[in-house]
C-alpha positions as CSV (number, residue, x, y, z in Angstrom):
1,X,0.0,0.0,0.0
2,X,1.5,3.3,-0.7
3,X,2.2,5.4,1.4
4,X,-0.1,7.9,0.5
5,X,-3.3,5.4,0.7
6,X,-2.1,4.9,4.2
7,X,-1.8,8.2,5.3
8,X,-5.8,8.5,3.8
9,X,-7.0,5.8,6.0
10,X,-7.3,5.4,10.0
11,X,-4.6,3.1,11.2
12,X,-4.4,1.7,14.4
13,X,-1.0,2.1,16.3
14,X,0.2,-1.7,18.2
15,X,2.8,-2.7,20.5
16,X,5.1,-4.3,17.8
17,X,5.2,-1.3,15.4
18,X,8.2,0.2,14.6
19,X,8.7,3.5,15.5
20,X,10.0,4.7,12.2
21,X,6.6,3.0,10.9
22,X,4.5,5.1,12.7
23,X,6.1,8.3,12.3
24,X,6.1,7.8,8.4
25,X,2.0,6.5,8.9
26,X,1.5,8.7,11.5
27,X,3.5,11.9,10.9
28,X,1.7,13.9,13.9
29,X,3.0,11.2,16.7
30,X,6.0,13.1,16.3
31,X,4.4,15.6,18.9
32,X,3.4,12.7,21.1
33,X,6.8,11.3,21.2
34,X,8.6,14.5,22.0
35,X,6.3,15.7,24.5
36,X,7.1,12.4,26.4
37,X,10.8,12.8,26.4
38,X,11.6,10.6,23.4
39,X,13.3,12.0,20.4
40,X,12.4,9.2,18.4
41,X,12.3,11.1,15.7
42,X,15.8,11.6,15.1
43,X,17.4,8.1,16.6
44,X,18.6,5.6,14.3
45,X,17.3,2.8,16.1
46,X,13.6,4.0,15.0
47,X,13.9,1.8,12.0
48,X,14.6,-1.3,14.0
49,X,12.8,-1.1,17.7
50,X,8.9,-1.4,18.4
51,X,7.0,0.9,20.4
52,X,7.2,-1.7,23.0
53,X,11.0,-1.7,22.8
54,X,11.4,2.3,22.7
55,X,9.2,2.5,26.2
56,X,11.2,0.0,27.8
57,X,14.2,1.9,27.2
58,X,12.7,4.9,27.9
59,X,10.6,4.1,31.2
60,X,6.9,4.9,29.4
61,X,4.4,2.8,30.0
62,X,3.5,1.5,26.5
63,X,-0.2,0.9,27.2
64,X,-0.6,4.6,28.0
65,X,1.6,5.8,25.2
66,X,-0.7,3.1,22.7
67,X,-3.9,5.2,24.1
68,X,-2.2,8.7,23.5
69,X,-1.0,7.8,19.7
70,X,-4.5,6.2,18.7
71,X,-6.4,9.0,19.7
């Protein structure tokens, strides 16, 4: 599906996303992210660690950071 399709249609954020997927399907998580404390945005490991994986290392709790991005 291209990208742009995606951005057209509601898609629902999950645990074992990667982080670059759901900036690039979800382009205003960005704000979510950095008004956490996470500068996903700009770490390499974006493109290879879920969301579950990013709020381990970061101390989030990933069911509230689920609720925030799929609101």
């Amino acid at each position: 599906m291209a990208l742009e399709d995606r951005k057209k249609e509601k898609v629902e954020i999950t645990h074992d996303m990667l982080i670059g997927d759901i900036i690039q399907t979800k382009p205003e998580s960005i704000n979510t992210f950095l008004s956490i404390g996470m500068g996903c945005i700009a770490c390499p490991s974006s493109l290879y660690e879920t969301l579950d994986e990013a709020c381990m290392v970061h101390g989030i709790d990933p069911d509230f950071l689920l609720e925030q991005l799929n609101k």
